[in-house]
Jmol script that loads the backbone (N, CA, C; Angstrom):
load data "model"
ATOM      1  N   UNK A   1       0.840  -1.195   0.000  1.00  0.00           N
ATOM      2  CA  UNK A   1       0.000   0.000   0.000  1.00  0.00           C
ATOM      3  C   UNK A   1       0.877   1.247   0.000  1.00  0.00           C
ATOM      4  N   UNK A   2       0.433   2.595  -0.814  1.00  0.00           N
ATOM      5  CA  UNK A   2       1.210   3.674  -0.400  1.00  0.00           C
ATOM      6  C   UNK A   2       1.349   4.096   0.973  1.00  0.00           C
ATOM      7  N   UNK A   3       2.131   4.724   1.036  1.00  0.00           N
ATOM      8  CA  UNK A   3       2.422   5.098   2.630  1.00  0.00           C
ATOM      9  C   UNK A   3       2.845   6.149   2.832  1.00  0.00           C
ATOM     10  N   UNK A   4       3.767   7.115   3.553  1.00  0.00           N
ATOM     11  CA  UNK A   4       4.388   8.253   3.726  1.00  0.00           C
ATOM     12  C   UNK A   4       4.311   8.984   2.801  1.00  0.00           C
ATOM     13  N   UNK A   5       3.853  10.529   2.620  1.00  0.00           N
ATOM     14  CA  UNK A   5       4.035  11.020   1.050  1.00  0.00           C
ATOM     15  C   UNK A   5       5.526  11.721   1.476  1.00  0.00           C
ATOM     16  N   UNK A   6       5.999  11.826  -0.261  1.00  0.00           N
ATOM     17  CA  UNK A   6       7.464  12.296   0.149  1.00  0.00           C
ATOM     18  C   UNK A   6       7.055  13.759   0.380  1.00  0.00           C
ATOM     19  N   UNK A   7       6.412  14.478  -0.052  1.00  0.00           N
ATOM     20  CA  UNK A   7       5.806  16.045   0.594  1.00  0.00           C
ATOM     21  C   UNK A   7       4.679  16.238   0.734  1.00  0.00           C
ATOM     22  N   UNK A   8       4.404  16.704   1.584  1.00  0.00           N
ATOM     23  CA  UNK A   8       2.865  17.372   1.898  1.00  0.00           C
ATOM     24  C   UNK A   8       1.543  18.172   0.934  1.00  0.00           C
ATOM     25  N   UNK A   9       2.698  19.141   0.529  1.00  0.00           N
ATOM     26  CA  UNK A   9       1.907  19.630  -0.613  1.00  0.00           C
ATOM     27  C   UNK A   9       1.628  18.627  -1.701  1.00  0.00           C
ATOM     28  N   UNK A  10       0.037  18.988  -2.464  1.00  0.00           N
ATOM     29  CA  UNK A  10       0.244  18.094  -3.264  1.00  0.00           C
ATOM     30  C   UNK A  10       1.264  19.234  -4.555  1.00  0.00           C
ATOM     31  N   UNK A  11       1.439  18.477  -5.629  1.00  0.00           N
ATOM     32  CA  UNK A  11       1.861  19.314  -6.906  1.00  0.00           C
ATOM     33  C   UNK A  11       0.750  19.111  -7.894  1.00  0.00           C
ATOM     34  N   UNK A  12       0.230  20.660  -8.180  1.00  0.00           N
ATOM     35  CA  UNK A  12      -0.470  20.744  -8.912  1.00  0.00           C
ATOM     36  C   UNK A  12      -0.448  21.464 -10.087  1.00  0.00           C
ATOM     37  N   UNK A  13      -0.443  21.155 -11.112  1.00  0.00           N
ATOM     38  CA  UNK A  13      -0.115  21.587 -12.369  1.00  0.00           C
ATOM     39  C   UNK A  13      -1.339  21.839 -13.981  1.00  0.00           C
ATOM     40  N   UNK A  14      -1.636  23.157 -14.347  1.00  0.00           N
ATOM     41  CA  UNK A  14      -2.082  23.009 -14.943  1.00  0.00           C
ATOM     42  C   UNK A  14      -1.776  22.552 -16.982  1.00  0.00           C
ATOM     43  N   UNK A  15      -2.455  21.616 -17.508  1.00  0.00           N
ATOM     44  CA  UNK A  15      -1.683  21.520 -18.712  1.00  0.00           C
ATOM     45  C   UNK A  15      -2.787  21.098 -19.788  1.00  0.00           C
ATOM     46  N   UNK A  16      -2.093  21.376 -21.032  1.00  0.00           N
ATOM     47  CA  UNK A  16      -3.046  21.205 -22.134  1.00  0.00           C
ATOM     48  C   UNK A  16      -3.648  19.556 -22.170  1.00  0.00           C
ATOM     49  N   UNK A  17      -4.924  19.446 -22.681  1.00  0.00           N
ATOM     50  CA  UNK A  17      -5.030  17.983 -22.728  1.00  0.00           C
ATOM     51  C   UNK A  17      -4.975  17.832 -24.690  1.00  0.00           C
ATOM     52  N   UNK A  18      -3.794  17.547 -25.129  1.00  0.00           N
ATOM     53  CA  UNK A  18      -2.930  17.477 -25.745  1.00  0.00           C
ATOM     54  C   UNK A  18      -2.396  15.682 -26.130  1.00  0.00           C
ATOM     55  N   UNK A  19      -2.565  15.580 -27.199  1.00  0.00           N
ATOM     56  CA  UNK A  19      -1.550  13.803 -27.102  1.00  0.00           C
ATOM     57  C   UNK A  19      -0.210  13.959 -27.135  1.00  0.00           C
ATOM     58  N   UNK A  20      -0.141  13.070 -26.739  1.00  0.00           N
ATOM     59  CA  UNK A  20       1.204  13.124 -26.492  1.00  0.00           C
ATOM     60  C   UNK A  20       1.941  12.817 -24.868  1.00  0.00           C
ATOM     61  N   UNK A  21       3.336  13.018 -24.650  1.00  0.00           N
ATOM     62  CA  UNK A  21       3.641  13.352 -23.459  1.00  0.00           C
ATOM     63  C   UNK A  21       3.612  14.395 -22.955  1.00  0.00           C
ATOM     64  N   UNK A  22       3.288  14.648 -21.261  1.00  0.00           N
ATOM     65  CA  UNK A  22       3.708  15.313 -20.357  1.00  0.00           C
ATOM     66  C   UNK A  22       4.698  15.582 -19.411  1.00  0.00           C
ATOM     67  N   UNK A  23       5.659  16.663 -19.227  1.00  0.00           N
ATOM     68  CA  UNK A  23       6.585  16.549 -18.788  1.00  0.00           C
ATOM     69  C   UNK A  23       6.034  17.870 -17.409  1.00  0.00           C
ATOM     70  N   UNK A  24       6.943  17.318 -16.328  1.00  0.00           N
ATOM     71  CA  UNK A  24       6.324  18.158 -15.040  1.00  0.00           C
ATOM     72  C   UNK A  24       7.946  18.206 -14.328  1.00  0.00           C
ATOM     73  N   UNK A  25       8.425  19.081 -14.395  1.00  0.00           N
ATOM     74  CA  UNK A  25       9.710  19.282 -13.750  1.00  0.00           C
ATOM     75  C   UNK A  25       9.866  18.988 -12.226  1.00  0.00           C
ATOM     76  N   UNK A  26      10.288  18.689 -11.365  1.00  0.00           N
ATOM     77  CA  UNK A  26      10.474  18.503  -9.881  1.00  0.00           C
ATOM     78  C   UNK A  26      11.282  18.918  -9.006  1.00  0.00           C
ATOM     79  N   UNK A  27      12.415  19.444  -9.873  1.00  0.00           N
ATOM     80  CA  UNK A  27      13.570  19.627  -8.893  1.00  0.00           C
ATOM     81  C   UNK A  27      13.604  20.468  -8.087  1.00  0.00           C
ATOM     82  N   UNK A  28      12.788  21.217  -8.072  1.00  0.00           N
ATOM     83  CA  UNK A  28      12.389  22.809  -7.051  1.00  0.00           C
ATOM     84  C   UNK A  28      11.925  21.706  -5.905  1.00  0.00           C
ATOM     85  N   UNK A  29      11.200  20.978  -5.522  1.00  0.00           N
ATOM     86  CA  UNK A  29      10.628  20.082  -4.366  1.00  0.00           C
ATOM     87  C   UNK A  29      11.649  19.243  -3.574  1.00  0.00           C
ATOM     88  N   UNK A  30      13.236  18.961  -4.171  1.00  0.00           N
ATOM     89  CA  UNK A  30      14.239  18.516  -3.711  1.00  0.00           C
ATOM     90  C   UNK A  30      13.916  16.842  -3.101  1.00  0.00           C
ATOM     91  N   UNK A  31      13.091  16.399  -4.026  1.00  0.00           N
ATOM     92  CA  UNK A  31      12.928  14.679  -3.695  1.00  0.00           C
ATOM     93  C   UNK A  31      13.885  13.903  -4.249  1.00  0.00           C
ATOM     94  N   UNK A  32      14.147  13.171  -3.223  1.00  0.00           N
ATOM     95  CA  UNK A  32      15.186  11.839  -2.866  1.00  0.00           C
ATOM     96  C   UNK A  32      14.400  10.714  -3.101  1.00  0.00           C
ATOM     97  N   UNK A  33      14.783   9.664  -3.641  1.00  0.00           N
ATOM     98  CA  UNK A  33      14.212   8.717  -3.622  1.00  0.00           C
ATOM     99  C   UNK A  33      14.961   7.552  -4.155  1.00  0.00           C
ATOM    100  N   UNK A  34      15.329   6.494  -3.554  1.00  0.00           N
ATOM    101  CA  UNK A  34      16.135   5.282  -3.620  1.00  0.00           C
ATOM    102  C   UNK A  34      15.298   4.281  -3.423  1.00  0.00           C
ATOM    103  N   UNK A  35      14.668   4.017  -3.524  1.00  0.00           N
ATOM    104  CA  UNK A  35      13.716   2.788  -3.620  1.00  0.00           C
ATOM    105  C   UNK A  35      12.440   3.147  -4.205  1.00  0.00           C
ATOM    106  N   UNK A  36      11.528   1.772  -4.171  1.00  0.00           N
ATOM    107  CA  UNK A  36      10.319   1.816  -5.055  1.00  0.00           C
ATOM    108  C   UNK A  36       9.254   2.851  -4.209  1.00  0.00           C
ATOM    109  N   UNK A  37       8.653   3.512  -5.182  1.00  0.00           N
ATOM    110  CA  UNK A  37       7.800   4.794  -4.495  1.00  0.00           C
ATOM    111  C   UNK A  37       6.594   4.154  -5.530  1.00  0.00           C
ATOM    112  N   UNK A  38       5.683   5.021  -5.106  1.00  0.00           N
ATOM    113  CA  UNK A  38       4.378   5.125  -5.856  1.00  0.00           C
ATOM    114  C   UNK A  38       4.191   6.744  -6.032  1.00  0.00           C
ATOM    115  N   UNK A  39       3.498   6.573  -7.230  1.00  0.00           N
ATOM    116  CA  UNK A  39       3.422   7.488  -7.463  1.00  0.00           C
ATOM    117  C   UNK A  39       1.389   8.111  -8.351  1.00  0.00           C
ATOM    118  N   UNK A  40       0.776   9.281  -7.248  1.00  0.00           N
ATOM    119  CA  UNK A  40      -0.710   9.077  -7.449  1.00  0.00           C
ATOM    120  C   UNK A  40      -0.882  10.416  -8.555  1.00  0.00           C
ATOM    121  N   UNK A  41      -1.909  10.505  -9.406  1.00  0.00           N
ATOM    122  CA  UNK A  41      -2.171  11.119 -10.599  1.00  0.00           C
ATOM    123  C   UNK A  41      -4.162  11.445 -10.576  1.00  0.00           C
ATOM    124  N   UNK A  42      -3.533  12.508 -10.237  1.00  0.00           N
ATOM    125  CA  UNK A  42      -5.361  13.271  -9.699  1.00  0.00           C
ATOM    126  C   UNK A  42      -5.882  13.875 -10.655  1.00  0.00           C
ATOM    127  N   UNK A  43      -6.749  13.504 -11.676  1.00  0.00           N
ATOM    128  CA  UNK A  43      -7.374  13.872 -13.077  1.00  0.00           C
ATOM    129  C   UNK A  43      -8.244  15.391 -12.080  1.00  0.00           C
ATOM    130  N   UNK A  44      -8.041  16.450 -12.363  1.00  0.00           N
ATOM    131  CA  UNK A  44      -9.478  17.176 -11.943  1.00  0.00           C
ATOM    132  C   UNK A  44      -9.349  18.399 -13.206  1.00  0.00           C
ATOM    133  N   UNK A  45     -10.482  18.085 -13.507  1.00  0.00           N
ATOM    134  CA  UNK A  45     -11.280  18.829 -14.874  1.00  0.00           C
ATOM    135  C   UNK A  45     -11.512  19.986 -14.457  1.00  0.00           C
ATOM    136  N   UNK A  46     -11.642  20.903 -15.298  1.00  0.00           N
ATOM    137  CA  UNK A  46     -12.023  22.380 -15.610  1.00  0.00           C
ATOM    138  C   UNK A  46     -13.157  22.079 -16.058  1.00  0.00           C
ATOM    139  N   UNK A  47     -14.428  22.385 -16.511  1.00  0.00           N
ATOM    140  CA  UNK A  47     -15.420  22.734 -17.112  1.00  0.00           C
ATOM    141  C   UNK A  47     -15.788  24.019 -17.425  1.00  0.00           C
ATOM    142  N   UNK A  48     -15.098  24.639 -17.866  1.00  0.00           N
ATOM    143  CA  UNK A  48     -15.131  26.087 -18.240  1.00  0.00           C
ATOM    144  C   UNK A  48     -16.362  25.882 -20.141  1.00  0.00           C
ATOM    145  N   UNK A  49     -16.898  26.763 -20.053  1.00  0.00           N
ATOM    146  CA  UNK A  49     -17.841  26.771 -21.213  1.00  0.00           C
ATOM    147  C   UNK A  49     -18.640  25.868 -21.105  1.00  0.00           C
ATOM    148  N   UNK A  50     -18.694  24.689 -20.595  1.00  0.00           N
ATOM    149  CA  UNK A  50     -19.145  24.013 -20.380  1.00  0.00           C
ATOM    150  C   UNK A  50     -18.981  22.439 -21.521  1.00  0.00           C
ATOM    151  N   UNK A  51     -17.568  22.921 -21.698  1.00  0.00           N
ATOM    152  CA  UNK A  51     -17.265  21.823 -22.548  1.00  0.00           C
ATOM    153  C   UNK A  51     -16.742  20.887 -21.502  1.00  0.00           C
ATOM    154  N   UNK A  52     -16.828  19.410 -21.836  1.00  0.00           N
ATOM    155  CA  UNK A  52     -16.139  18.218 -21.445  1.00  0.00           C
ATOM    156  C   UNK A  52     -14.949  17.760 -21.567  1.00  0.00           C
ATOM    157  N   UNK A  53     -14.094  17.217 -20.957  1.00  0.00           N
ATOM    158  CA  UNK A  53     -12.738  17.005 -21.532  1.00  0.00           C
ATOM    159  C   UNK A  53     -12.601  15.747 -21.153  1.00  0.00           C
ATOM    160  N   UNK A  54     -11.739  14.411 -21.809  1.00  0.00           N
ATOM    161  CA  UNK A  54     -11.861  13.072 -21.500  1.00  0.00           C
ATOM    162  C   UNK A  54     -10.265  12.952 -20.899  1.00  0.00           C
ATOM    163  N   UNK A  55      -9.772  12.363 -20.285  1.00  0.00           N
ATOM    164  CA  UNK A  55      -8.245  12.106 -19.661  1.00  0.00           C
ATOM    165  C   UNK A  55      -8.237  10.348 -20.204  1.00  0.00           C
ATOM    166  N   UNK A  56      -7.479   9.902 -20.806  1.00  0.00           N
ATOM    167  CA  UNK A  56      -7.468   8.649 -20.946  1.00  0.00           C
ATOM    168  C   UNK A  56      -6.266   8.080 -20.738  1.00  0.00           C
ATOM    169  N   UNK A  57      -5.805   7.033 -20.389  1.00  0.00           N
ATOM    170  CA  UNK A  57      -4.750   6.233 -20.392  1.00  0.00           C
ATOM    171  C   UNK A  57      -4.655   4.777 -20.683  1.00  0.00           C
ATOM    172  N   UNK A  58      -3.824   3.791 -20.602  1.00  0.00           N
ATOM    173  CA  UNK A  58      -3.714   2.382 -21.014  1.00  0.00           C
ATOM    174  C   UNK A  58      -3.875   1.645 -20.093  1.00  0.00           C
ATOM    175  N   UNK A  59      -4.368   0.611 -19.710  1.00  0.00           N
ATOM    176  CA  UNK A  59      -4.533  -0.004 -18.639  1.00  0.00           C
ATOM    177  C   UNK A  59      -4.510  -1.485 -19.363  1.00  0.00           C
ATOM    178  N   UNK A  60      -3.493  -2.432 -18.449  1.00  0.00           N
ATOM    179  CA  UNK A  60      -3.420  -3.771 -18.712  1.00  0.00           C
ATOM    180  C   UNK A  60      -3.157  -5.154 -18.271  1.00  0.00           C
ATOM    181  N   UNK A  61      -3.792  -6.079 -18.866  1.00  0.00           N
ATOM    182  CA  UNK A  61      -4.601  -7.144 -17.768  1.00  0.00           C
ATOM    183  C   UNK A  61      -3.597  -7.847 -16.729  1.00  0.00           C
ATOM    184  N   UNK A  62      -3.792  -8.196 -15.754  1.00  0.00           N
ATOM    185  CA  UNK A  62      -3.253  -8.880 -14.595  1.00  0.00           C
ATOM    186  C   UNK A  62      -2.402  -7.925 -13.848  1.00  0.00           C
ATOM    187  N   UNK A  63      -1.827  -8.336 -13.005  1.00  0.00           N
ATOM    188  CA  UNK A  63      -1.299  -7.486 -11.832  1.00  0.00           C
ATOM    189  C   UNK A  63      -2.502  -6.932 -10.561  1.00  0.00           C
ATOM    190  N   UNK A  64      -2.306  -5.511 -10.460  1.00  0.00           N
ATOM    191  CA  UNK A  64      -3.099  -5.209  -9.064  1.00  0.00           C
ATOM    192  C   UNK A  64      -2.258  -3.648  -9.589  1.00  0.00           C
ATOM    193  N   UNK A  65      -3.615  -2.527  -8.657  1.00  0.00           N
ATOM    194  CA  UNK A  65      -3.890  -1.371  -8.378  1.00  0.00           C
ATOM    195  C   UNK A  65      -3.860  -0.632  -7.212  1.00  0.00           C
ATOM    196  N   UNK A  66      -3.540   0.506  -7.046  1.00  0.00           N
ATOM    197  CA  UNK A  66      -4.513   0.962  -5.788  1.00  0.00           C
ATOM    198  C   UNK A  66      -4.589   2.500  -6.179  1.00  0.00           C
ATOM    199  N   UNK A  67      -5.926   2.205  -5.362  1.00  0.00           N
ATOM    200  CA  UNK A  67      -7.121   3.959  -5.767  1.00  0.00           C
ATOM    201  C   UNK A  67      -7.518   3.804  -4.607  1.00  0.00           C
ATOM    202  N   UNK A  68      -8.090   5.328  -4.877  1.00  0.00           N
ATOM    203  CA  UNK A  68      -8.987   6.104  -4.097  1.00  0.00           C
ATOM    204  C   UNK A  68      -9.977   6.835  -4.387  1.00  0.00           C
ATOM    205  N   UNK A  69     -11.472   6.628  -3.609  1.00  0.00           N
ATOM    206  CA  UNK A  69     -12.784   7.499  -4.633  1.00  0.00           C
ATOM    207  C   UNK A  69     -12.472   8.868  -4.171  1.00  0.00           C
ATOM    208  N   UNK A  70     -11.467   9.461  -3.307  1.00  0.00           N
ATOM    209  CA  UNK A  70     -11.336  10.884  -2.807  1.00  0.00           C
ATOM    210  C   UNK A  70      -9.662  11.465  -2.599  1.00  0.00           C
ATOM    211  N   UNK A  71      -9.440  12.247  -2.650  1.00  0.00           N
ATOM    212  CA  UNK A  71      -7.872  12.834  -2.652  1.00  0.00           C
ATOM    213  C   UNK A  71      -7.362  12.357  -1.132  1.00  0.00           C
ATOM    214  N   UNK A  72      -8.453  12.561  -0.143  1.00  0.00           N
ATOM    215  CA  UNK A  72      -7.838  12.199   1.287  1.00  0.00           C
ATOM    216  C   UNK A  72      -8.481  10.766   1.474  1.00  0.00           C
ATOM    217  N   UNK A  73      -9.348   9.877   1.075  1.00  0.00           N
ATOM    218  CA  UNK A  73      -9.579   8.593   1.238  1.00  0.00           C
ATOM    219  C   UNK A  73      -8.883   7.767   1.772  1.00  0.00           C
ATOM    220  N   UNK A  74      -9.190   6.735   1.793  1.00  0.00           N
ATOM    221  CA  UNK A  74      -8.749   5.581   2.132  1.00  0.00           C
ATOM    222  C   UNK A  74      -7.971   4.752   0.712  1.00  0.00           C
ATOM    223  N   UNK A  75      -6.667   4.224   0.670  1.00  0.00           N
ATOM    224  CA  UNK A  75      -6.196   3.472  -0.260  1.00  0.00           C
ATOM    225  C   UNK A  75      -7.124   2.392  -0.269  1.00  0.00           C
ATOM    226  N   UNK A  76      -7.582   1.745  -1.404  1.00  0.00           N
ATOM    227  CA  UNK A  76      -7.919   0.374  -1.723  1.00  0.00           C
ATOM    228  C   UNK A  76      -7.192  -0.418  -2.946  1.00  0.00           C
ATOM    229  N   UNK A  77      -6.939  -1.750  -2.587  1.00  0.00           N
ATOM    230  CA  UNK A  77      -6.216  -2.802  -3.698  1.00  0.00           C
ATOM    231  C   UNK A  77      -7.244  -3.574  -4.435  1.00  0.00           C
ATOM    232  N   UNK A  78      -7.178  -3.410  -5.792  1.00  0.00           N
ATOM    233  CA  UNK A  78      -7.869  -4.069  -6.704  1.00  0.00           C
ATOM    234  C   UNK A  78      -6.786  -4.596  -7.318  1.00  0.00           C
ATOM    235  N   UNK A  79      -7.607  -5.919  -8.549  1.00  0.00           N
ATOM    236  CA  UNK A  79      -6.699  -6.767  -8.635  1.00  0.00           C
ATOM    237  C   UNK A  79      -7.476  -7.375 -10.120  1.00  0.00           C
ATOM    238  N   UNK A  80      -6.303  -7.518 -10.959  1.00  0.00           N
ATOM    239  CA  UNK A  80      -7.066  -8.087 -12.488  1.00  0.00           C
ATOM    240  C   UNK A  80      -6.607  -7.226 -13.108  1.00  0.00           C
ATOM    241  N   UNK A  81      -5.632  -6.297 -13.125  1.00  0.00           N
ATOM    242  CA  UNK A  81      -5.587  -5.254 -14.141  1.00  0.00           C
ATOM    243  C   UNK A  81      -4.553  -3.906 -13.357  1.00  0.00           C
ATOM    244  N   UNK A  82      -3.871  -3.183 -14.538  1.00  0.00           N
ATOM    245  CA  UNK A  82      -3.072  -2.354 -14.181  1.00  0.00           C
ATOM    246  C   UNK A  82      -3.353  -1.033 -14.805  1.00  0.00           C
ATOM    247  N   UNK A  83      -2.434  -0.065 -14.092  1.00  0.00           N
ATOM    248  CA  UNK A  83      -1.962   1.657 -15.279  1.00  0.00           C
ATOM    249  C   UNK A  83      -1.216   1.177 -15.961  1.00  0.00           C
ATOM    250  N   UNK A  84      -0.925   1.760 -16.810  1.00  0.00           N
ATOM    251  CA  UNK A  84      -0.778   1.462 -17.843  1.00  0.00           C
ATOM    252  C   UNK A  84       0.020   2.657 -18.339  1.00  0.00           C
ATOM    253  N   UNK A  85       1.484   3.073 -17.548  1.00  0.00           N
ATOM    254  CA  UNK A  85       1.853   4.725 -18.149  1.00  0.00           C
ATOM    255  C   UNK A  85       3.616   4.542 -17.797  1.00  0.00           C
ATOM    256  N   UNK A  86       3.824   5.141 -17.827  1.00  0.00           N
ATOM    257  CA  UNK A  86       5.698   5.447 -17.836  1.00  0.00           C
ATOM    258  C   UNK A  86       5.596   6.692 -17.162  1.00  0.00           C
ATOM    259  N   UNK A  87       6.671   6.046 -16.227  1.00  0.00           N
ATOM    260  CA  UNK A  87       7.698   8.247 -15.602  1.00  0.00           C
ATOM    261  C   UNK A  87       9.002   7.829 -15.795  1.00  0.00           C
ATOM    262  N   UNK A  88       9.689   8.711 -16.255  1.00  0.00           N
ATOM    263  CA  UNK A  88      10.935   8.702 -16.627  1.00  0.00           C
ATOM    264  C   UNK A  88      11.781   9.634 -15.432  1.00  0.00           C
ATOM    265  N   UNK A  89      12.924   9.345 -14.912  1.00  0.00           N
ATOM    266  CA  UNK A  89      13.059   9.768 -13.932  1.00  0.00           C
ATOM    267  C   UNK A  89      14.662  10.721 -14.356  1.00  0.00           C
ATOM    268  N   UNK A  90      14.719  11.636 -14.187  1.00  0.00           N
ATOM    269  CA  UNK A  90      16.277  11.867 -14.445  1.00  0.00           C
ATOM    270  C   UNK A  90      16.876  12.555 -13.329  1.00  0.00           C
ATOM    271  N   UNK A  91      18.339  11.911 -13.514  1.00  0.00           N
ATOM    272  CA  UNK A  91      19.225  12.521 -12.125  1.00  0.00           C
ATOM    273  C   UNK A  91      20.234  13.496 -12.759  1.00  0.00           C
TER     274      UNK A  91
END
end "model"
wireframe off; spacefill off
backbone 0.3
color backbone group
């Protein structure tokens, strides 16, 4: 299960919904990290005009998950299926 966040704040970033990749710089936050982390990805929409916007990603079969129906929730583990995304990490 996730556990400790490495900072408090969350990071929040606004960006085009665009194909392609996203790149989100970090180094201003000064995170360390030597072992396996998790890492959580909070879709929250604009509805400005009142247009819709879809966020999609890849998701694929077997393995295990964990979500949350709320930003401060409770973690839960599901199981049958994965994300489906890449972070590239540079030092």
């Amino acid at each position: 299960m996730p556990g400790e966040r490495l900072i408090e704040k969350s990071i929040i970033r606004r960006l085009p919904l665009t194909k392609g990749w996203v790149t989100v710089p970090l180094e201003q936050y000064g995170l360390v990290v030597d072992e396996d982390f998790f890492l959580g990805i909070e879709y929250l929409p604009e509805y400005s005009n009142h247009e819709k916007y879809i966020f999609i990603y890849g998701a694929a079969l077997g393995g295990s998950f964990y979500s949350r129906k709320a930003s401060l929730g409770d973690w839960e583990k599901g199981v049958g299926g994965r994300l489906a995304a890449y972070v590239t990490v540079r030092q």
